[in-house]
C-alpha positions as CSV (number, residue, x, y, z in Angstrom):
1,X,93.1,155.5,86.9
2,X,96.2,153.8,89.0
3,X,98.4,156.3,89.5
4,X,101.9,154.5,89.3
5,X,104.7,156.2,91.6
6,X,107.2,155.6,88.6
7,X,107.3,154.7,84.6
8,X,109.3,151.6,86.1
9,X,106.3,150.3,87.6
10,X,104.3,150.9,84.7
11,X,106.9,149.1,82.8
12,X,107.3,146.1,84.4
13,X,103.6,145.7,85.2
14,X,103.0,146.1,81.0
15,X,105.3,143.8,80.1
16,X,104.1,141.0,82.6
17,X,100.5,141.6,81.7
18,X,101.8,141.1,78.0
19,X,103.0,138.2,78.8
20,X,100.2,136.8,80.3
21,X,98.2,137.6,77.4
22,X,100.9,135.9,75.5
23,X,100.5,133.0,78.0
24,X,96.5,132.7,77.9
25,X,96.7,132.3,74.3
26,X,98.6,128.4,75.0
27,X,97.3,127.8,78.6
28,X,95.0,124.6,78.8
29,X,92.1,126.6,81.2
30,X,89.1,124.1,80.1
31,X,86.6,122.8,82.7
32,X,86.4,118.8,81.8
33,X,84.6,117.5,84.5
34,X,80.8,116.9,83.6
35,X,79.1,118.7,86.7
36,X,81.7,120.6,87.9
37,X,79.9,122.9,90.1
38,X,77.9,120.0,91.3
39,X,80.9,118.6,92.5
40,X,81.7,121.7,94.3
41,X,78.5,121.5,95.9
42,X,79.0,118.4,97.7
43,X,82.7,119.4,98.4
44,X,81.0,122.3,100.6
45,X,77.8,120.7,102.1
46,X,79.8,117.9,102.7
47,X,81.2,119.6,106.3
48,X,78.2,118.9,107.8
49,X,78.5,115.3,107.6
50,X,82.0,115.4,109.1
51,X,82.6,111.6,110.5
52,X,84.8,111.6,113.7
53,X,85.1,108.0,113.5
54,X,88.3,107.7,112.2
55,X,90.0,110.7,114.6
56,X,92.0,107.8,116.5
57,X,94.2,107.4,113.0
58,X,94.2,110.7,111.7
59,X,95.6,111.7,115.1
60,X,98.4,109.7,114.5
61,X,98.5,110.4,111.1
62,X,98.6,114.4,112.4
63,X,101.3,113.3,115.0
64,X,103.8,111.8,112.5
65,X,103.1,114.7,110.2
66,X,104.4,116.8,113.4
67,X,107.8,114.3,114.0
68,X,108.8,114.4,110.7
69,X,108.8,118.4,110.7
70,X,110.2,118.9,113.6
71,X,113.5,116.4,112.7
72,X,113.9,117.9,109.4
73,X,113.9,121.6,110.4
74,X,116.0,120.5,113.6
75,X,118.5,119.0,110.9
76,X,118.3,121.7,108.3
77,X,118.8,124.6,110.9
78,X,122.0,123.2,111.6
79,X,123.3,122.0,108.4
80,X,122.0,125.7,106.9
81,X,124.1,127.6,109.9
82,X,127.0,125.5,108.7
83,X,126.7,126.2,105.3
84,X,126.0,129.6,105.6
85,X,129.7,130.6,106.6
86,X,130.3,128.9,103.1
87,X,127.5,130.6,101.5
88,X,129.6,133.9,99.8
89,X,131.6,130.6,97.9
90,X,130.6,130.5,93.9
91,X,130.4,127.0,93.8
92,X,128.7,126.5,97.3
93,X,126.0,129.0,96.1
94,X,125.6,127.5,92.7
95,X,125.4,123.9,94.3
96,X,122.5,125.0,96.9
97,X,120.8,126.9,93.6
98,X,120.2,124.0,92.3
99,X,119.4,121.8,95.3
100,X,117.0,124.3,96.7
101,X,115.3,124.6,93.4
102,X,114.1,121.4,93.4
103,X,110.9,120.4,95.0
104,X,110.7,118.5,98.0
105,X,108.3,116.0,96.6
106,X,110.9,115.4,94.1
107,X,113.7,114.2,96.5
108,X,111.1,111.9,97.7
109,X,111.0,110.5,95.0
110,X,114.7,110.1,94.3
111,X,115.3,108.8,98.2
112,X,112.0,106.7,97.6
113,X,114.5,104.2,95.5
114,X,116.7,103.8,98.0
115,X,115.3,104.2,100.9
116,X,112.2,103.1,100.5
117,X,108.7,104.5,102.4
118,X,110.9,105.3,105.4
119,X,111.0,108.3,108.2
120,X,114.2,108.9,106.0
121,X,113.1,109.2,102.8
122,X,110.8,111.9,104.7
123,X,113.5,113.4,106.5
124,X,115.9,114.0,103.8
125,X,113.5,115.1,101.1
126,X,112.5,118.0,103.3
127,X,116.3,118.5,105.0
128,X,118.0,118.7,101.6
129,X,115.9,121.8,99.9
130,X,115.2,123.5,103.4
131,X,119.2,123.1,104.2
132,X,119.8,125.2,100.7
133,X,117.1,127.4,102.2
134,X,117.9,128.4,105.3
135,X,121.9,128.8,104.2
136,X,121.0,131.6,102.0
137,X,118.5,133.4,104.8
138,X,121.2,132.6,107.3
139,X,123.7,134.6,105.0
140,X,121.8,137.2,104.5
141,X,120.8,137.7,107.6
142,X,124.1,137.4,109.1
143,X,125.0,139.4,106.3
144,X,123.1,142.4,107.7
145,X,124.8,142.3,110.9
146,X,128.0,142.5,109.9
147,X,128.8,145.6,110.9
148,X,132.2,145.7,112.6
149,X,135.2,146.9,110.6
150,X,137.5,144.2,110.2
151,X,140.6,146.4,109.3
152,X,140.8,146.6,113.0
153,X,140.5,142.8,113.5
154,X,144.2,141.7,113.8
155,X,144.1,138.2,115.5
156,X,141.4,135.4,114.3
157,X,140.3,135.2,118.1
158,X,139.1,138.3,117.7
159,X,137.0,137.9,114.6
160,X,135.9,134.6,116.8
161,X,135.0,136.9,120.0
162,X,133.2,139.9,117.2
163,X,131.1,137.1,115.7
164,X,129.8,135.2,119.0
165,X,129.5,138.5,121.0
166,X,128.5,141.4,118.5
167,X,127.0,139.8,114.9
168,X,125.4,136.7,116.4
169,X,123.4,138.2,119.0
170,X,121.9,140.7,117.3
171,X,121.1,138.4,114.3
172,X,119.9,135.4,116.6
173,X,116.3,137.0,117.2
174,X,116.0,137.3,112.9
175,X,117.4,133.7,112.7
176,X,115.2,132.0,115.3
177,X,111.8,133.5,113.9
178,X,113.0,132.5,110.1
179,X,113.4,129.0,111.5
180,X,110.1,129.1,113.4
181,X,108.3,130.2,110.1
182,X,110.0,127.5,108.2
183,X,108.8,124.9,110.4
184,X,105.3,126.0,109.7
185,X,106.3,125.4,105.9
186,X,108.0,122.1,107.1
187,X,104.4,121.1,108.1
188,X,103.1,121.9,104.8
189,X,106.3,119.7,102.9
190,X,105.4,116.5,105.3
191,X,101.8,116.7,104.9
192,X,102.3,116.5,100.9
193,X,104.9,114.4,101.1
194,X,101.7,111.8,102.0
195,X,100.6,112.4,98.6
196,X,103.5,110.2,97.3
197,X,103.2,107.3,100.2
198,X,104.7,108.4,103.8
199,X,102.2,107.8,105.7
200,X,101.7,111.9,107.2
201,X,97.9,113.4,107.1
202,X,98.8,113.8,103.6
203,X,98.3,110.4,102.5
204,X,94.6,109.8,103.8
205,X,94.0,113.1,102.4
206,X,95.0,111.8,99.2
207,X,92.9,108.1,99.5
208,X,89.9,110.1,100.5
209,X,89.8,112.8,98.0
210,X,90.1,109.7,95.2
211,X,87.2,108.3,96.6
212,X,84.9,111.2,97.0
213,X,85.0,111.3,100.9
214,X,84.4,114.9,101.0
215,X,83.3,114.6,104.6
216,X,86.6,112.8,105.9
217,X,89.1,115.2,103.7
218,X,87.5,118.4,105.6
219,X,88.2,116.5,109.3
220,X,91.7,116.2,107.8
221,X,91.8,119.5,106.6
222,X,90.4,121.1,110.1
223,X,92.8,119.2,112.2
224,X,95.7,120.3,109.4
225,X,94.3,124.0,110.3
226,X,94.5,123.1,114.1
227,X,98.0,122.5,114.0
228,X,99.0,125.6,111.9
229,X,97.2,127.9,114.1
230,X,98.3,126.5,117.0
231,X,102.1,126.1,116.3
232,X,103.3,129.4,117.7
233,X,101.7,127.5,121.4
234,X,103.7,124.6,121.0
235,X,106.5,124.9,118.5
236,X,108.9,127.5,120.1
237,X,112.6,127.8,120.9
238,X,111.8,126.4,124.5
239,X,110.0,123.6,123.3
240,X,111.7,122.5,120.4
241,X,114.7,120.0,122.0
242,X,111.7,118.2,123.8
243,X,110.3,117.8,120.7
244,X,112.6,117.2,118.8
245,X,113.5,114.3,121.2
246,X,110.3,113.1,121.2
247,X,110.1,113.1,117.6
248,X,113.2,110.8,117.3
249,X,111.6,108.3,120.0
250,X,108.2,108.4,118.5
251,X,109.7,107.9,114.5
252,X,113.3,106.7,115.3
253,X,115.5,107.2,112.1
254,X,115.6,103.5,111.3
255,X,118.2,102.5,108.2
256,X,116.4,98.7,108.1
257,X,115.1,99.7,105.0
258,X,117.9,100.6,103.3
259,X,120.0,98.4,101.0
260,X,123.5,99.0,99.8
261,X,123.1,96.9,96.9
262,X,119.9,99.6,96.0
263,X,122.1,102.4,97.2
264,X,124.6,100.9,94.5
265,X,122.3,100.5,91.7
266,X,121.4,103.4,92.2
267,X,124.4,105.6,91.7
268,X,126.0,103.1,89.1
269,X,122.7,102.2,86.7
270,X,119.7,103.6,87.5
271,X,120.6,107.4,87.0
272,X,123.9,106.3,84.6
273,X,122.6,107.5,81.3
274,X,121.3,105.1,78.9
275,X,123.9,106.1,76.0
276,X,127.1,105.4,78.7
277,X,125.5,102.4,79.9
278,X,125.1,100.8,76.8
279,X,127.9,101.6,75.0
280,X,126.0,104.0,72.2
281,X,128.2,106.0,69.8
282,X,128.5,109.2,70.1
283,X,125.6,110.4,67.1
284,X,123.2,107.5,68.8
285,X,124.0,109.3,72.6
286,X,123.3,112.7,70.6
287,X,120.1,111.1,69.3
288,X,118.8,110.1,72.3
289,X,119.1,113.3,74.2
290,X,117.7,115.0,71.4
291,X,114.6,113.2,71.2
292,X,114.0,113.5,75.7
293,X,114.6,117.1,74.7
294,X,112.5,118.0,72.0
295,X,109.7,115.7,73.5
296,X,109.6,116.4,76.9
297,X,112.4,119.0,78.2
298,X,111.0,122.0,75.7
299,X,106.9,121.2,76.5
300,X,107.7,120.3,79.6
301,X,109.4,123.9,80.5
302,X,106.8,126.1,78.0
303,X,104.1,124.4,79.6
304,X,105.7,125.4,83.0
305,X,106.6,128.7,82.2
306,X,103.1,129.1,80.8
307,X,101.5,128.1,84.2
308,X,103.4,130.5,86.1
309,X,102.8,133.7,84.4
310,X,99.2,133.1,83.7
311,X,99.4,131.9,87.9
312,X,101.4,135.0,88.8
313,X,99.1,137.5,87.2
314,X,96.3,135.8,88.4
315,X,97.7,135.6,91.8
316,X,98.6,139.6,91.5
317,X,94.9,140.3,90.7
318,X,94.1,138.4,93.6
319,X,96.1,140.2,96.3
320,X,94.9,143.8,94.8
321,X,91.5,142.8,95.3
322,X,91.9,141.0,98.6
323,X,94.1,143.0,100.7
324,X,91.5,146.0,102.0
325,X,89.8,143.2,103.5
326,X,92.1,143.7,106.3
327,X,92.6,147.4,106.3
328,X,91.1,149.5,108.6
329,X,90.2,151.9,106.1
330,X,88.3,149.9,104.0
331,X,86.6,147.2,106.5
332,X,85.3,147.5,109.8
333,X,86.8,145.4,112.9
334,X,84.5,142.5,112.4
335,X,84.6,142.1,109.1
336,X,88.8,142.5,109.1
337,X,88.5,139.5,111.9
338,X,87.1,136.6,109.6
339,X,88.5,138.5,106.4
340,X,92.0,137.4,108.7
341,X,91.3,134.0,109.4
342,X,90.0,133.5,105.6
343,X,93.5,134.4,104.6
344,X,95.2,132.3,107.0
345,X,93.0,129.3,106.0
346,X,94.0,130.3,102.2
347,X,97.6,131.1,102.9
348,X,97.9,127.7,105.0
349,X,96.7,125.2,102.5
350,X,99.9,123.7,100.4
351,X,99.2,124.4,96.9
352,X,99.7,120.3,96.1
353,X,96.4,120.3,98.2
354,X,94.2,122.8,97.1
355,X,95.2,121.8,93.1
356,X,94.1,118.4,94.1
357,X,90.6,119.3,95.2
358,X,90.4,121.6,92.5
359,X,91.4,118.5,89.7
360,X,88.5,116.7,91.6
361,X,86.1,119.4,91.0
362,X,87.3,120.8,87.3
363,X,88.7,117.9,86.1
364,X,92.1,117.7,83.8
365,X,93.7,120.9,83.0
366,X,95.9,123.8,84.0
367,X,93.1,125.3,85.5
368,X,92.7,123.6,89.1
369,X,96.8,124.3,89.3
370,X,96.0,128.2,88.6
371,X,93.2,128.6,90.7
372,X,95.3,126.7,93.6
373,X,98.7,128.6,92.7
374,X,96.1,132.0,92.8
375,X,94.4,131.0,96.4
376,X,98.2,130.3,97.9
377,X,100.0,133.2,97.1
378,X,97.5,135.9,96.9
379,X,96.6,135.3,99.7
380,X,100.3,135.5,101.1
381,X,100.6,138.9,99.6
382,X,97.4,140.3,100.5
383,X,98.2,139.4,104.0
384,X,101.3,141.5,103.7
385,X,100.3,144.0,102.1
386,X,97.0,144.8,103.8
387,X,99.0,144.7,107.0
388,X,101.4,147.7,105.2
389,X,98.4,149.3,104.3
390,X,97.4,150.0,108.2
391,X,101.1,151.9,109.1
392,X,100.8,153.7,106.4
393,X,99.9,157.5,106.9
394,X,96.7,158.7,104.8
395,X,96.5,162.5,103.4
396,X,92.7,161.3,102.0
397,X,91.1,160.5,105.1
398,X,87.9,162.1,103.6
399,X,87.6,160.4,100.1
400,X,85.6,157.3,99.5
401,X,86.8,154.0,99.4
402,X,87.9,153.5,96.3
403,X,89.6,157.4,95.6
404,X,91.3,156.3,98.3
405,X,92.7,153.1,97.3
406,X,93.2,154.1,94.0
407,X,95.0,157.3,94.7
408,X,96.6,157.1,97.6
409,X,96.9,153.5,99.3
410,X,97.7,151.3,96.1
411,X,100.3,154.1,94.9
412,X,102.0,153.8,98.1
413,X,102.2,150.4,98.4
414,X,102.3,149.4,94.4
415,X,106.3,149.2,94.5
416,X,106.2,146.9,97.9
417,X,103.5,145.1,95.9
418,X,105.5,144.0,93.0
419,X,108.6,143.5,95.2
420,X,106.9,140.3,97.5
421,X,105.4,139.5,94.2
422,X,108.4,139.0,92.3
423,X,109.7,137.1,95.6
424,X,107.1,134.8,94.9
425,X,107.5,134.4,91.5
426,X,110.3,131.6,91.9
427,X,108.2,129.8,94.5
428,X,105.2,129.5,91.8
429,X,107.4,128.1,89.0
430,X,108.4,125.9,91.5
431,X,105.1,124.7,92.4
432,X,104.5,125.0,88.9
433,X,106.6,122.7,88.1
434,X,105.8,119.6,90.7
435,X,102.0,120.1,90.0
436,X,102.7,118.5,86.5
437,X,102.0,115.3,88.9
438,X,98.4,115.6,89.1
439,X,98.0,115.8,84.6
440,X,98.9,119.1,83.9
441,X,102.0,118.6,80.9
442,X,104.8,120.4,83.1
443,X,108.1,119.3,84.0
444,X,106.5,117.7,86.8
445,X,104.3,115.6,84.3
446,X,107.3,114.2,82.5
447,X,109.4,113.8,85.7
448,X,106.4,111.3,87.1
449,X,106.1,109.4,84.1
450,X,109.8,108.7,84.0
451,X,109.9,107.5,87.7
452,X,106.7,105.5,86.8
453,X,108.6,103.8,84.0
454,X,111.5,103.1,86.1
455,X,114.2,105.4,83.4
456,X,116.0,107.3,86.3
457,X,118.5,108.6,84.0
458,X,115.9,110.5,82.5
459,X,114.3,112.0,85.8
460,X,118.0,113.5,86.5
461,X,118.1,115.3,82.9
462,X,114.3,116.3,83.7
463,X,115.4,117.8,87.4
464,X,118.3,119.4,85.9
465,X,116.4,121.6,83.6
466,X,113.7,121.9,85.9
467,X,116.3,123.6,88.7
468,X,117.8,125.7,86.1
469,X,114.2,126.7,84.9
470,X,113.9,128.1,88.7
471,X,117.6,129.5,89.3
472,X,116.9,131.4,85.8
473,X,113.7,133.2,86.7
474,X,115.2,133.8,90.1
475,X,117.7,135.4,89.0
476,X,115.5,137.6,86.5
477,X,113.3,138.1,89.3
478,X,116.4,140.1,91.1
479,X,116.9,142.2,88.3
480,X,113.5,143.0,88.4
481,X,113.8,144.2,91.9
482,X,117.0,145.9,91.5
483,X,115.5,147.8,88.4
484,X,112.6,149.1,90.6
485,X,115.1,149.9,93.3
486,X,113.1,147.9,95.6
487,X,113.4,145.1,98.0
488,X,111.6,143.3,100.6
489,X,113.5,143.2,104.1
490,X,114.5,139.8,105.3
491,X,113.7,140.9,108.9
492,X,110.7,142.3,108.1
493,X,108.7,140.0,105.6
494,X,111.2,137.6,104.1
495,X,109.6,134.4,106.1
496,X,106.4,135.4,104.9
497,X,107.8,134.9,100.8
498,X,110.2,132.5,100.8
């Protein structure tokens, strides 16, 4: 039996397995496809029919993916440092909430209507989340350093000198390998962001997987793994000003497809609300809200929340099972090496991307977005964790493998556990809530159908809820922590989770 460190644990790991009972009982989990492990068959033995014929485009395709990153976490770095001197403000805070709440594939959408299929529509669907992002890192980080006592800070110089000669150099080091991790997330967000038309690895990943190219989407996804692996060679803080120049040569920022008159539009009819714009009364406004509510707001949000918490527990199972794998105690030195590399192939692969294969093998339901929310972030945690479980000091160096884990590793590490997974729990109802674009009945689901019938209005009332669905289980999510009396160090693992 698990032997729990605290009743809190027990507590808060009884009430989320009751709720994913709860949740099983309404989550769509049915296997439509006709020969679905047939189709996962070919999906795997396709590899050995990998086609390098097209490596010329898909270069290219991997090199844009590359510019685009680069220039949005170039842009967000700064626009976060800014805003984090801004960041203790209510109403700054509140605002970045709700802009990092929403998905990045969403803005792309939104920008798609003005901008068009452009390096900026890119560019500022990754910059606007990522700037919300790093502000509230920045913060914290910053936060953490601010040591000094300012009741002996008389003259605003010398809060100037403190800041630039005692805070900001011992932060720096935190700052700069947070921004090097979110670039490798950066990647991820302008790979997807194919998936909706720019023209990043993304978007042949997409055309192939519709037509059953299982051969071309692994060269995709090898080359995809390349450039992950590889980043900490060629993405640094020496070499990111040359690339960063390169990237605005290569993909210059290029306003020829914007239109004022669309930019206008926009603002003043598209996302007006239908009831303003054409003069309802108040009872037929009233009507008309109620009806996007009832029909869309409330499924689209239960079917979201439903998602995540079957997804979270799922992804918790995960993670317990997977992370001996790379423990010492548990798994020899060759069999921790590829046990490593499978999690970093797992932890690497956008969820977007793995729900789409998954919808390609299983067919229509919530299962290929569980199964791919499950992959994701268990394998995140399991990383993590199985790295805590190798500092850690053992008393049972003598018992077996699983006395051990049971009673002494799993104990240990149980509250650190539930801590990272907690951290994740916003980033799953996020991803939640954007997979409803590939037929699962989510916020997502309704927000796509609204853009594909051109009723903008609606797609802002759909975002809002869909950001105050993530703020709100954020925020539980913190009172979760601070009831175990737990958190996870920004320094230490925070660019890992967030």
């Amino acid at each position: 039996m698990l032997l729990l460190n605290s009743s809190k644990e027990l507590n808060v790991s009884l009430i989320f397995i009751a709720v994913f009972i709860f949740s099983l009982f309404f989550a769509d989990l049915e296997i439509s496809a006709y020969e679905p492990f047939l189709e996962l068959s070919k999906f795997v033995t396709s590899i050995k029919d990998i086609n390098f014929s097209s490596i010329d485009l898909l270069i290219d395709a991997a090199l844009q993916t590359i510019y685009i990153a680069t220039m949005a976490i170039v842009f967000s770095a700064i626009l976060g440092f800014i805003l984090s001197f801004y960041f203790s403000n209510i109403i700054v805070r509140t605002i970045l909430a709700y802009i990092r709440a929403i998905h990045e594939i969403f803005w792309a959408l939104i920008f798609l209507q003005v901008f068009g299929l452009s390096t900026v529509t890119a560019i500022l669907a990754i910059v606007l989340p990522y700037s919300a992002i790093l502000a509230k890192v920045y913060a914290e980080i910053l936060e953490e350093y601010d040591t000094f006592d300012k009741r002996t800070v008389s003259r605003e110089a010398s809060r100037v000198s403190l800041f630039f000669y005692t805070k900001l150099p011992n932060a720096m080091p935190h700052i700069i390998s947070y921004t090097l991790y979110r670039f490798e997330c950066a990647m991820k967000s302008s790979a997807i962001l194919g998936f909706v038309g720019i023209t990043t690895l993304g978007y042949y990943l997409s055309s192939s997987f519709n037509e059953g190219l299982y051969n071309e989407v692994w060269l995709m996804l090898i080359i995809f793994y390349i450039l992950i692996a590889s980043i900490k060679f060629w993405f640094n803080k020496f070499t990111i000003l040359v690339l960063f120049v390169v990237s605005l040569i290569q993909m210059p920022l290029s306003l020829n497809s914007f239109s004022s008159e669309n930019l206008s539009r926009f603002l003043f009819e598209d996302i007006v609300p239908s009831p303003i714009k054409n003069d309802y009364t108040v009872i037929e406004g009233l009507t008309w809200f109620y009806k996007i509510f009832i029909n869309e707001i409330v499924p689209g949000i239960f079917n979201t929340i439903v998602l995540t918490q079957v997804s979270l527990v799922a992804t918790a199972v995960l993670a317990l099972v997977l992370f001996p794998l790379i423990s010492y105690k548990f798994v020899g030195k060759f069999g921790r090496f590829f046990s490593h590399i499978f999690l970093v192939v797992l932890r690497s692969t956008p969820e977007y991307i793995l729900a789409f294969l998954f919808l390609s093998i299983f067919g229509a339901s919530m299962l290929p977005a569980v199964v791919a929310l499950m992959l994701h972030n268990g394998a995140i945690i399991a990383f993590i964790i199985g790295k805590q479980s190798n500092e850690i000091d053992y008393v049972l160096d003598k018992s077996t493998h699983l006395n051990l884990y049971t009673y002494e590793v799993l104990p240990k590490l149980y509250n650190s556990f539930l801590a990272f997974l907690f951290y994740r729990w916003e980033v799953i109802m996020r991803e939640s809530a954007i997979l409803g674009m590939l037929g699962v009945a989510t916020l997502g689901f309704y927000i796509d159908s609204a853009i594909a019938d051109i009723r903008l209005d609606k797609v802002v009332i759909l975002l809002f809820f869909t950001a105050l669905l993530n703020i709100t289980i954020d925020l539980i999510s913190k009172k979760v922590r601070d009831y175990l009396k737990t958190d996870a160090s920004i320094t230490t693992c925070g660019c890992e989770l967030k």
